[in-house]
N, C-alpha and C positions, 0 to 999 in steps of 0.2 A: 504494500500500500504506500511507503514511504520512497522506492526505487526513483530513481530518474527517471521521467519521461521520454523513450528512445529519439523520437522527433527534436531532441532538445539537442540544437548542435554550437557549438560555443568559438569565436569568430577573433583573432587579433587582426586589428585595424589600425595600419599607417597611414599618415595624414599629413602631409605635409604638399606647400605648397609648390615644390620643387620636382622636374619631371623626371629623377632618376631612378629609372625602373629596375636596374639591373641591381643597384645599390641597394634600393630597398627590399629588391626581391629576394638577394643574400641577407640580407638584417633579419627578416621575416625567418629566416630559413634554421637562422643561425639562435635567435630567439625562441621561437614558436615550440618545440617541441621542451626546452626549461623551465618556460611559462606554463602549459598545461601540466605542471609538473608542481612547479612551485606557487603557482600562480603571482599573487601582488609582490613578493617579496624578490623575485626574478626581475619584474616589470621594475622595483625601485631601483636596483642594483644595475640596473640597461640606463636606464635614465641619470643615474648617477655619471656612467661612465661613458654615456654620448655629452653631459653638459660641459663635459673637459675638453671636445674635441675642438679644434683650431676653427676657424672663420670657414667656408667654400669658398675662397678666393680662385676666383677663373686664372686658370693657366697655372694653377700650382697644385706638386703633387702631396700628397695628404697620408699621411700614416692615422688609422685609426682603429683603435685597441677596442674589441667588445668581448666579453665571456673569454677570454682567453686567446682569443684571436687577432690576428690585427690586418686589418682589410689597407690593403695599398690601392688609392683611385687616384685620376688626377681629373681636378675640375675641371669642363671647356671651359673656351672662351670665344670671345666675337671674332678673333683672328684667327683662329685655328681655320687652316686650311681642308677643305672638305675631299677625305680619299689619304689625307696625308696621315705618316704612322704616328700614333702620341710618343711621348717621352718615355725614354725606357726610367724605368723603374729605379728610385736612388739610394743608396744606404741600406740597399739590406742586407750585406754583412756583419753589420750590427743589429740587428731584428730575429730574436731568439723566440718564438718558434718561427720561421721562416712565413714572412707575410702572404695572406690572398689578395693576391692582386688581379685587379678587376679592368679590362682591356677596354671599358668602357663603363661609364654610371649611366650613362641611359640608354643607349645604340640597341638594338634588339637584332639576334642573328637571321637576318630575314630570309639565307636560306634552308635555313631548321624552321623557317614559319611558314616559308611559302610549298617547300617540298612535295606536300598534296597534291598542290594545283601548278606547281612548272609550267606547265601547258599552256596554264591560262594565266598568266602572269600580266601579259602586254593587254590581256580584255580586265582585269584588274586594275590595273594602272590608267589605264585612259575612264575607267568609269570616277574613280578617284577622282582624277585632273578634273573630270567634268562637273562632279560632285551629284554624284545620281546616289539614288536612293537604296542602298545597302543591308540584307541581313546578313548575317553570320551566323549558321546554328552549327553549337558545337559540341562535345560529347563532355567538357567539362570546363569551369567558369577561367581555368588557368588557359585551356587551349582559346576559349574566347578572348580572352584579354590580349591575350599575345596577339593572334592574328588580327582582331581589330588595330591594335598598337599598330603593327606590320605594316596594316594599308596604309594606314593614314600615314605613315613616314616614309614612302617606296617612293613619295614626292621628289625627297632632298634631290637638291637643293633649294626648293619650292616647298613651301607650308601651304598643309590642308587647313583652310582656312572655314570648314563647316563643323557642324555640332559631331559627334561622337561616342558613344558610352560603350565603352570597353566588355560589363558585363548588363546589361540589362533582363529585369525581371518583371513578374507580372504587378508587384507593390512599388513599381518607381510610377509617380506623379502624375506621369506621360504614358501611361499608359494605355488611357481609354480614345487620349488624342492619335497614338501611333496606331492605333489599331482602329480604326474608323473608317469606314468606305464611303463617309460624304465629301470626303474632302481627298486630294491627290496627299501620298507619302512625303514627309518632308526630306529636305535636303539633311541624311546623316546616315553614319552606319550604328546599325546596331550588335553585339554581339551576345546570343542568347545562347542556353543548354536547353530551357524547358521545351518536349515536343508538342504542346501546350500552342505554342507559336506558328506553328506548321500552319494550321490553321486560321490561325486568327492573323496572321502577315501573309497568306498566301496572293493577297492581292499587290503587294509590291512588286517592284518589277524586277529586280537582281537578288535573287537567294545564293549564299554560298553554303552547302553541306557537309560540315566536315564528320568522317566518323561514321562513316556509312558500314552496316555488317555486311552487304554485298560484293564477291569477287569478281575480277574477272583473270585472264590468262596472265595479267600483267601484276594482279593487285590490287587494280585500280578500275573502277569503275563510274562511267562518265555518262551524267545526261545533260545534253548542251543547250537544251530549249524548252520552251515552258509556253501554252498559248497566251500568260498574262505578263511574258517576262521572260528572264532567263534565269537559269536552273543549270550549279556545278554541283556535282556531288564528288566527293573526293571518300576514298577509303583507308585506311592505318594503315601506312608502310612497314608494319614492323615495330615491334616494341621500340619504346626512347625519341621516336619522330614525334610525339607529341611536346617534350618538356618533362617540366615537373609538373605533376597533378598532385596537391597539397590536400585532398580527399574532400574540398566542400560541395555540399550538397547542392540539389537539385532545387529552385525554387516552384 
């Protein structure tokens, strides 16, 4: 009678106004599993020893020590050259256990994201540039995030300059607005898990499907056209082509 509710899934949440995905996607990584462990007393001891860390000052590289660890990043900046290599890595001869260094804070390996869909990468890109109206459904809120992320920076050197939401659910705001058939889909992509969605977005015009159980000879199995739209469906390459899948649920 007194058990935990199984439906009951418990959530750490970074917030910060700063867009580095990679950085915080290691913090999360490196926390997350101490904290539902120790819970607030983890949480205070992180927070203690990120208030020590140095400024983000663009173009300098950054030693920063968490749980044991010390993550080596080097912040952009406005000059950094796009395509050019960053700075190699300084003083860790002196960095006892040898630092994680991160080749990027927020760059996302586009193609570990895009790998599904190679194929259709260049009809990706130009829907982007054009800012046409976008689902994402995907088999978990980590592979959404990432391939939402993906499109919208496959730009560079050019900013996607429309709306976005990495994971969207059927309790965000916008809901009853994005899913309405009185009015045309707006200008943004969405990236969903629930199949919930199928239905209720099948009237936009660009669905991407990632995570499909259907094979074909190759792996991959591909439906190119849709009569309200168009229709990828992409299948699992293989264990690891996803990411990290951090196990949140389905909304």
């Amino acid at each position: 009678g007194g058990g935990v509710c199984p439906s009951l899934f418990q959530s750490l949440v970074l917030v910060s106004r700063l867009p580095y995905v990679n950085l915080f996607q290691c913090l999360l990584q490196l926390i997350a599993p101490e904290y539902f462990d120790k819970l607030d007393p983890c949480l205070e001891a992180v927070c203690s020893e990120i208030d020590q860390w140095p400024l983000p000052v663009p173009g300098r590289m950054l030693n920063l020590p968490l749980m044991g660890v010390v993550i080596q990043v080097r912040v952009p900046s406005r000059v950094d050259k796009l395509g050019s290599s960053p700075d190699k890595p300084v003083n860790q001869e002196n960095l006892l256990p040898a630092p994680l260094v991160l080749s990027s804070v927020y760059e996302l390996d586009l193609f570990r994201c895009f790998q599904p869909v190679l194929t259709h990468v260049q009809l990706l890109w130009e829907l982007m540039l054009l800012a046409e109206p976008l689902v994402v459904l995907a088999p978990s809120p980590a592979v959404s995030s990432e391939t939402v992320l993906a499109l919208t920076s496959c730009l560079a050197p050019l900013k996607y300059c429309c709306d976005y939401r990495p994971y969207f659910t059927i309790h965000d705001s916008e809901f009853k607005e994005y899913t309405t058939r009185t009015q045309a889909p707006p200008n943004i992509v969405l990236g969903v898990t629930n199949p919930f969605f199928i239905k209720t977005l099948q009237h936009w015009p660009h669905i991407l499907r990632l995570g499909e159980l259907k094979m074909a000879g190759n792996g991959t199995w591909w439906e190119a056209s849709l009569s309200q739209g168009r229709v990828i469906r992409a299948t699992k390459w293989g264990e690891g082509c996803w990411g990290t899948d951090l196990g949140a649920g389905r909304s």
